[in-house]
KOLGU-653517 format. One record per residue (C-alpha): residue in one letter; x, y, z. Coordinates in steps of 0.5 Angstrom, whole numbers, padded with zeros to 4 digits, always signed. Layout:
N
aXYZ/...
//
This chain:
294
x-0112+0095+0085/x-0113+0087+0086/x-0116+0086+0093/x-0111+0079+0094/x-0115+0076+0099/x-0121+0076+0095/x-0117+0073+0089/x-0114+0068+0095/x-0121+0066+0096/x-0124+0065+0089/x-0118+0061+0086/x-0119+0056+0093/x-0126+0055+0090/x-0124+0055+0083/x-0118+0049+0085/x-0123+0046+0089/x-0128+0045+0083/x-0122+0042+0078/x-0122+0035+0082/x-0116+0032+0079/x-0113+0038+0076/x-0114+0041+0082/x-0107+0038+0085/x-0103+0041+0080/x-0107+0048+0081/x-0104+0047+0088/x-0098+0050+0085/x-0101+0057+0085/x-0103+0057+0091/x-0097+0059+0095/x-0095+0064+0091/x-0102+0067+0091/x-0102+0067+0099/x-0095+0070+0099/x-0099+0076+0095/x-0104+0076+0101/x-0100+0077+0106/x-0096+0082+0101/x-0094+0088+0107/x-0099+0094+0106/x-0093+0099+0107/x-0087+0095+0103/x-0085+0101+0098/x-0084+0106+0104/x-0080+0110+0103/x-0081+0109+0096/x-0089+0111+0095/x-0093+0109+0088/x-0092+0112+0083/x-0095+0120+0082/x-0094+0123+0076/x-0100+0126+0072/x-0104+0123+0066/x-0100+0128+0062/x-0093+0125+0064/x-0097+0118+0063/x-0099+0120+0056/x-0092+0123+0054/x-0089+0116+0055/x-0094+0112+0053/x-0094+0116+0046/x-0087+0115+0045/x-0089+0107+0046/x-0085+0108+0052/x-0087+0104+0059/x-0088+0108+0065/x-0083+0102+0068/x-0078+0105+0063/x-0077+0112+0066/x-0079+0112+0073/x-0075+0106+0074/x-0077+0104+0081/x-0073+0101+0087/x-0077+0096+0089/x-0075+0093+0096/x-0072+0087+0096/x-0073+0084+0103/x-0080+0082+0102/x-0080+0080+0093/x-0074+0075+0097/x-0080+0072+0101/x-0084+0070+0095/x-0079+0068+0091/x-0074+0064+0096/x-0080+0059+0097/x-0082+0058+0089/x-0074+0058+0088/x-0075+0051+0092/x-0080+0048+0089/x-0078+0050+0081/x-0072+0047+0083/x-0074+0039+0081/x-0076+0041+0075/x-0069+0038+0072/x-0063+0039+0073/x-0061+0045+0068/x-0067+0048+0072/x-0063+0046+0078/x-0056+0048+0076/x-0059+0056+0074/x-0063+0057+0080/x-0057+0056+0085/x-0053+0060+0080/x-0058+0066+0082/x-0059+0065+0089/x-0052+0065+0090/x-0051+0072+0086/x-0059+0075+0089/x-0055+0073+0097/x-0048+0077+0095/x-0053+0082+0092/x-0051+0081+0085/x-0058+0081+0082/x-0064+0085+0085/x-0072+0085+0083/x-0070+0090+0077/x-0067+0083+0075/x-0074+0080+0073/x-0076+0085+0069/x-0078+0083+0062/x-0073+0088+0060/x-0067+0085+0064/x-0066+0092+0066/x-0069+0098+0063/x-0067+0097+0055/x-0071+0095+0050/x-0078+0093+0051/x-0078+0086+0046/x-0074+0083+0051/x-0075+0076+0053/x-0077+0076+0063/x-0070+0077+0067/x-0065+0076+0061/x-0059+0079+0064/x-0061+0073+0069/x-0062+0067+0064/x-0055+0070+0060/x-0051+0070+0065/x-0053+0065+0071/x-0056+0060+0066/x-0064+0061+0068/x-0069+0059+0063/x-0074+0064+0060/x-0079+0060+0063/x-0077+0059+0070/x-0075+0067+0070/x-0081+0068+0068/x-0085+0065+0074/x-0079+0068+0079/x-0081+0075+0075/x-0089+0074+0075/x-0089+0070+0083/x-0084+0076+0087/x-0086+0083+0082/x-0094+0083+0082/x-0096+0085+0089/x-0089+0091+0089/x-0091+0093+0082/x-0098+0093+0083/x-0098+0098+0089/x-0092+0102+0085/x-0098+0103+0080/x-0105+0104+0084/x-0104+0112+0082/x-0103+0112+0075/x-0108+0106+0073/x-0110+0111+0067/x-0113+0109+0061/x-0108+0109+0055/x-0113+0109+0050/x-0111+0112+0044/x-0104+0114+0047/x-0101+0107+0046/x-0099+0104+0040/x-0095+0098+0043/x-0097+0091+0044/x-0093+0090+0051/x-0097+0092+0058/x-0096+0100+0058/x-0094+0100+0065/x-0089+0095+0066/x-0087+0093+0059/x-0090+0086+0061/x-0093+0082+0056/x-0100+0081+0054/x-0102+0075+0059/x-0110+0073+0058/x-0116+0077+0053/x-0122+0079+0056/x-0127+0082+0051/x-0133+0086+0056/x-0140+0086+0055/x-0140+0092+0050/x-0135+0088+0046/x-0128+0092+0047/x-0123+0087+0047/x-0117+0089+0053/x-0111+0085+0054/x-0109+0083+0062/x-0101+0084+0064/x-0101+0079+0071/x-0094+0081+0072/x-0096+0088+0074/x-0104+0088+0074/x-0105+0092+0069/x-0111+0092+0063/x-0110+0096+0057/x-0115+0096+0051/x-0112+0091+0045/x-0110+0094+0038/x-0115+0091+0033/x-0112+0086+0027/x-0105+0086+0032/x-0102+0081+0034/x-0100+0083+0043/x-0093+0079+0042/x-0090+0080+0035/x-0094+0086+0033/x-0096+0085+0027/x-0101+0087+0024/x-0105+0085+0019/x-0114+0082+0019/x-0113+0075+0019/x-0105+0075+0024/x-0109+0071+0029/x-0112+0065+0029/x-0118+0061+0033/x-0115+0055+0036/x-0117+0048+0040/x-0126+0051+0037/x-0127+0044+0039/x-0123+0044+0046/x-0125+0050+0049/x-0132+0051+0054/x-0137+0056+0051/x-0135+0064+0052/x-0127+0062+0052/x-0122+0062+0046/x-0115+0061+0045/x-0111+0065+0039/x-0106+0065+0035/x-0101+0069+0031/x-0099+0066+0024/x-0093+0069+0024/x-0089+0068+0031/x-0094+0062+0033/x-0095+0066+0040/x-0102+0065+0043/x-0107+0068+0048/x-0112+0065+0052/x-0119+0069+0052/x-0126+0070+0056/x-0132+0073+0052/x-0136+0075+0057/x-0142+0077+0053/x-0142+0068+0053/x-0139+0068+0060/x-0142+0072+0064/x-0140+0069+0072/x-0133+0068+0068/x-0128+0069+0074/x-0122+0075+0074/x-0116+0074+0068/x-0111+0071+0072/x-0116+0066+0075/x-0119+0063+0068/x-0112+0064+0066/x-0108+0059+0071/x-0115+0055+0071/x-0114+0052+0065/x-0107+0050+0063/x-0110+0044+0060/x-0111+0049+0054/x-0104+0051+0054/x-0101+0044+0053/x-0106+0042+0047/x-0103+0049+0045/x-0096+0048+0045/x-0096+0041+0042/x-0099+0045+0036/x-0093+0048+0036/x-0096+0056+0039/x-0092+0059+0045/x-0093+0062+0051/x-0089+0069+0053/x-0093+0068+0061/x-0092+0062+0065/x-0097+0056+0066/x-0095+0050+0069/x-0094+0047+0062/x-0088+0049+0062/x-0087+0045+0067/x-0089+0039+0064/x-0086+0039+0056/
//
């Protein structure tokens, strides 16, 4: 389980070394300290998950995220907490971003919406759904800012909901999303052995990546993905596209980059990449402050 305090403190050295890039990662940084101060007993009554690795394989086999059937009710008190504050600074980002995020204050006060809202299935359907899309369907929220109210206000829940069941799901897991949530794959890590894995921000989770898989659209095929921005990127780091869906995911080697910080921190630390990436006309399924700007 992420210890946030320690991710606190290596995002506050990572942001400080940016220079002027590290304005704009101060965006982050309010979101990450929420996480901190994340109540160690917030899920009472409610307790992590503890089914057994023979429960996780059965719903894993079937391609069923463990999320899907344990469909937990998560406390909506302190998610309100995290999300309450981004809510605000979202809301400058325009005026249809504006118009949306009234709307889904108005119904999360009345009680109308709650966290199983933000889940990438909008509720507990199919798994290929795009974050909280009951929420963007009915109160008019785009998909990328759902996509930070999800990622700002479940991590510290789910990552708690799923400390007891961090199993392996090798060789169990044939889908692309995260096996935990159903999130989409957010960042790439390749190991000093040279395995591949994808990291889930939305819930914490790291899985191993099918070979030759795209992690969005799940094709499969040797050449589906693409290298992008070669000349751009600083050595061990890589970013990757899908020929087909023209989804991308940003990645570390760490065979090249040894001292390389945790996913979540690379990831964040470089929306640079996601902007040349998106005016080559790829996608992000996870937010980035990209999103933000475009």
């Amino acid at each position: 389980m992420t210890d946030f305090g320690a991710l606190r403190a290596e995002w506050a050295v990572r942001a400080a070394r940016q220079g002027d890039l590290g304005t704009a990662l101060g965006f982050w940084t309010p979101i990450i300290d929420g996480w901190a101060r994340w109540p160690a007993d917030a899920l009472s009554p409610l307790g992590p998950l503890s089914w057994s690795p023979a429960d996780c394989a059965d719903r894993w086999k079937r391609g069923v995220p463990l999320v899907v059937e344990a469909k937990p009710e998560l406390p909506r008190d302190p998610i309100e907490e995290l999300i309450g504050p981004l809510i605000e600074r979202l809301a400058v980002a325009g005026p249809d971003e504006m118009a949306g995020l009234r709307r889904f204050a108005e119904a999360w006060d009345a009680g109308a919406l709650g966290p199983i809202d933000l889940f990438p299935t909008g509720g507990w359907g199919a798994l290929s759904g795009p974050f909280a899309a009951g929420v963007q369907e009915r109160l008019g929220v785009p998909a990328s800012i759902a996509a930070f109210l999800a990622h700002a206000g479940l991590r510290p829940a789910l990552e708690t909901y799923f400390s007891l069941v961090r199993f392996a799901p090798d060789g169990v897991w044939p889908s692309a999303p995260c096996p935990w949530c159903g999130g989409p794959a957010a960042y790439a890590e390749v190991a000093a052995d040279g395995r591949r894995r994808h990291a889930c921000h939305l819930c914490g989770g790291a899985w191993p990546a099918a070979p030759g898989c795209c992690p969005f659209c799940e094709r499969r095929q040797p050449d589906v993905l693409v290298p992008l921005l070669a000349d751009e990127v600083d050595a061990g780091h890589f970013v990757e596209g899908c020929r087909h869906c023209h989804g991308y995911l940003k990645g570390i080697d760490r065979r090249g980059r040894a001292t390389a910080g945790s996913a979540l921190v690379e990831d964040w630390g470089s929306p640079q990449l996601d902007l040349r990436a998106a005016e080559q006309g790829y996608r992000r399924a996870t937010p980035s402050l990209a999103h933000l700007v475009q």
